[in-house]
C-alpha positions in Angstrom: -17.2 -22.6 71.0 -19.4 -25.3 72.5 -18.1 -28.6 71.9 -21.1 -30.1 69.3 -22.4 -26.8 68.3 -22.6 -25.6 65.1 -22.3 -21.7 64.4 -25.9 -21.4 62.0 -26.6 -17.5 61.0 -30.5 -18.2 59.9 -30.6 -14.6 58.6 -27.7 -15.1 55.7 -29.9 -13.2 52.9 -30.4 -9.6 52.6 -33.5 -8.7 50.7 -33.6 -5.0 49.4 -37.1 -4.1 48.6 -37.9 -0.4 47.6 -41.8 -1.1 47.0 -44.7 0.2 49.3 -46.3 -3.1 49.8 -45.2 -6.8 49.8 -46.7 -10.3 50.7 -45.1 -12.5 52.5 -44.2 -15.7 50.9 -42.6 -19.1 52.0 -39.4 -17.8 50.6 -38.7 -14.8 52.7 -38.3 -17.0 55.6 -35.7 -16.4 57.7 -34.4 -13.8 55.6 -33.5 -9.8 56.9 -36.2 -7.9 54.1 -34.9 -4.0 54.3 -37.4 -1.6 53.2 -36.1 1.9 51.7 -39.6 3.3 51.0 -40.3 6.8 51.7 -43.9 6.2 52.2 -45.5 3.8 54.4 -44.7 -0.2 53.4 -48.1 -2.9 54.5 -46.9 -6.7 55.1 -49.2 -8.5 54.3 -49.0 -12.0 56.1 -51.0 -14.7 54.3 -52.5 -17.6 55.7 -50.4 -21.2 54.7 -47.1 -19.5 53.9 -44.9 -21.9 56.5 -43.7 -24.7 54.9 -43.2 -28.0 55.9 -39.9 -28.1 56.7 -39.2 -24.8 58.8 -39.7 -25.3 61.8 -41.0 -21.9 63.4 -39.6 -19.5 61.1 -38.6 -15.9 61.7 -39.0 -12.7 59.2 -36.8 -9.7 60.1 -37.6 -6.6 58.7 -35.9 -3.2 58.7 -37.5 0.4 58.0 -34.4 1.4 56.4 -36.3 4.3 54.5 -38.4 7.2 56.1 -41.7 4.5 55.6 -43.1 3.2 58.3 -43.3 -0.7 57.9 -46.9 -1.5 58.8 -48.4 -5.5 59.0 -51.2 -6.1 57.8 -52.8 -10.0 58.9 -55.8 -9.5 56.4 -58.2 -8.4 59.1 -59.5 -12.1 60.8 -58.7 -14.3 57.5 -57.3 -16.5 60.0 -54.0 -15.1 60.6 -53.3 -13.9 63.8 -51.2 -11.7 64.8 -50.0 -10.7 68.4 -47.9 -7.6 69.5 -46.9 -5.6 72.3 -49.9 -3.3 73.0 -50.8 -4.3 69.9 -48.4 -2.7 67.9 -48.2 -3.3 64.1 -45.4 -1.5 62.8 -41.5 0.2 62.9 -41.4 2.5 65.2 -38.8 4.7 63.0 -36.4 4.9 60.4 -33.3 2.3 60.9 -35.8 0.3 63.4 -35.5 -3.6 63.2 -38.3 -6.3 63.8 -39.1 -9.5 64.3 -42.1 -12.0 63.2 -42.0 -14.4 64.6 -44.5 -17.7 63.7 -45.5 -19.9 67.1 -47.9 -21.7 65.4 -49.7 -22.7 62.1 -50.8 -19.2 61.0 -50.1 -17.4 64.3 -47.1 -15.1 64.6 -45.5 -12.3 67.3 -44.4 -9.6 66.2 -41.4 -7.9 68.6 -38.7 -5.6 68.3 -38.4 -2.1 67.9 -42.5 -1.1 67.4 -43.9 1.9 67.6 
């Protein structure tokens, strides 16, 4: 260990959601959301949902079912939302990602995309 570190593991909750769609909320940040879906899932990612004291937070998300995991950044309702190639969802089942927010109301999206 590195003397002055702190061990911190930001992704401590498991969220198990079966449904086919969710909006993201304040709440889920920094949490690992596992979708088990057979059909395709949409994130939605609303404008305003970082709160004042995260500092940059992250969403992971796993397709853990056969549904693809789709985001959805409500079409130029000022979210924006940037991506390898554009990419906007899981590449497969057991696929992991990553949104990340840079900025107020502007996230990456990396990881496994497909």
């Amino acid at each position: 260990a590195v003397s002055g570190w702190t061990a911190v593991n930001r992704f401590a909750s498991v969220v198990n959601d079966a449904a086919s769609s969710r909006v993201l909320s304040a709440s889920d940040q920094n949490k690992h959301i596992r979708f088990s879906n057979t059909d395709v899932v949409t994130v939605s990612i609303p404008t305003g949902i970082v709160n004042s004291t995260a500092l940059f937070p992250e969403y992971r998300i796993e397709q853990a079912g056969a549904g693809k995991v789709v985001f959805d950044s409500g079409g130029g309702t000022g979210v924006t939302l940037r991506s390898r190639a554009s990419l906007s969802g899981t590449l497969s089942q057991f696929s992991v990602v990553t949104l990340k927010c840079v900025a107020t109301d502007t996230y990456v999206l990396f990881g496994d995309l497909g």
